[in-house]
N, C-alpha and C positions, 0 to 999 in steps of 0.2 A: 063497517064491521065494528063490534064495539068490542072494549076489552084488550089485552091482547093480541098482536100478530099471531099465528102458528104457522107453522109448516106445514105443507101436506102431509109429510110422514107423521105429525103428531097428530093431524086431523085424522088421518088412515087410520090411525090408533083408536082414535074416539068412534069413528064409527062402529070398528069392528065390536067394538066394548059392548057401547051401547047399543049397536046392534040387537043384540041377544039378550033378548025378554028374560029368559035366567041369569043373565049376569045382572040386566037393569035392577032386579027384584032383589039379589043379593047386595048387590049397594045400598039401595034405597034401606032395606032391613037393617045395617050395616048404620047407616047416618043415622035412623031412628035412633037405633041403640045409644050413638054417640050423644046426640042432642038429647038423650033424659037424663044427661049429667049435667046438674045447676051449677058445675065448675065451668064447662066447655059454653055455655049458652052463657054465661057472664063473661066468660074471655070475648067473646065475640061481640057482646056488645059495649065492653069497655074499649076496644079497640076502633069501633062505629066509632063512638062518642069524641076518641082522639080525634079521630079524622074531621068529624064534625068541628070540633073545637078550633083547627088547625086552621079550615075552611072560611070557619067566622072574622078569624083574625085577618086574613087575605082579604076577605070581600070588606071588613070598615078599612083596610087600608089602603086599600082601592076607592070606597066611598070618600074618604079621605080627602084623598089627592080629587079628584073628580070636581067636590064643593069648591076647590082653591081652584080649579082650573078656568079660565078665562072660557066664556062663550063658544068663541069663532073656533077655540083650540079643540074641545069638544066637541063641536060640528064637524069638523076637520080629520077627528079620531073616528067618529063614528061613518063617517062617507068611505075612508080607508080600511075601516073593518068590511060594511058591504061590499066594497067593491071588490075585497081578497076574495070573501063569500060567494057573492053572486059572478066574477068574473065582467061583470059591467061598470064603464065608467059611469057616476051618480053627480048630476050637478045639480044644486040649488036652484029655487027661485031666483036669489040674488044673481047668482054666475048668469043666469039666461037672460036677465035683463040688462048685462052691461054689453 
């Protein structure tokens, strides 16, 4: 599920809501309204842009550390990430020739 947990009572909520073609229509009408304000549709994407920004900083400093990291150490991260992933031990060529 992406997003968010909810609760059933807050799912119950959204279905009921959204259930009902006149209430869908009265939202939808309702956010129209809101997003033809050039104030609310620039909040929104100054706020994207932070996150974006925030994001970049994370990933070179991750790239970062990565180019310093030793080979085998890297091979070693990336077998342990799969194998959290996939649930299967992952060995090498190398590992199966010794």
């Amino acid at each position: 599920m992406k997003g968010r947990p909810t609760s059933e009572q807050t799912r119950g909520k959204l279905r009921s809501v959204l259930g009902d073609p006149a209430r869908r229509a009265e939202i939808s009408a309702s956010t129209k309204q809101r997003m033809a304000d050039p104030a609310v549709r620039e909040r929104i994407r100054d706020g994207m842009r932070r996150r974006a920004d925030a994001e970049l900083a994370e990933i070179e400093a991750l790239r970062t550390v990565w180019i310093r990291t030793r080979p085998s150490v890297r091979a070693r991260f990336i077998r342990e990430v799969f194998e959290a992933g996939c649930a299967t031990p992952i060995t090498s060529n190398a590992e199966e020739a010794e």
